[in-house]
C-alpha positions in Angstrom: 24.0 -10.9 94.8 26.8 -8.6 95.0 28.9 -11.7 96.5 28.4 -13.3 92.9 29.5 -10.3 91.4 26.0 -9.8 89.9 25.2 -5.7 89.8 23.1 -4.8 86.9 19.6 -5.4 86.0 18.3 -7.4 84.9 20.9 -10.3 85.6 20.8 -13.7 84.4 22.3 -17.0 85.2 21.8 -20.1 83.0 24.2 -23.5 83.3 27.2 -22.3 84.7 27.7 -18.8 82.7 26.5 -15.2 84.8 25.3 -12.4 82.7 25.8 -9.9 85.4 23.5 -7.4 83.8 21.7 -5.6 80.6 23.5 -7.0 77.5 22.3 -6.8 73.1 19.8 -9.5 72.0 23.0 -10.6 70.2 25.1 -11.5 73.2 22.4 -13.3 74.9 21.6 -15.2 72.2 25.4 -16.1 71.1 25.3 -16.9 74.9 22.3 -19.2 74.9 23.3 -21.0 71.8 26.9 -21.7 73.7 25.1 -23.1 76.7 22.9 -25.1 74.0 24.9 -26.8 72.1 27.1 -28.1 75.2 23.9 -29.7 76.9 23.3 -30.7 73.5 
């Protein structure tokens, strides 16, 4: 994991984007909504 640059916990990976470890609701979900609407 470390290879991916993934340290923290908990890490997430969705679509192409890493979130490498603990982040707000708010950032996930701004996240999430990025990752949504390109899929669409």
């Amino acid at each position: 994991m470390r290879n991916l640059g993934i340290g923290g916990t908990p890490s997430m990976i969705f679509s192409d984007k890493v979130i490498p470890g603990l982040v707000s609701y708010g950032v996930l979900k701004e996240q999430l909504e990025e990752v949504i609407e390109v899929k669409g």
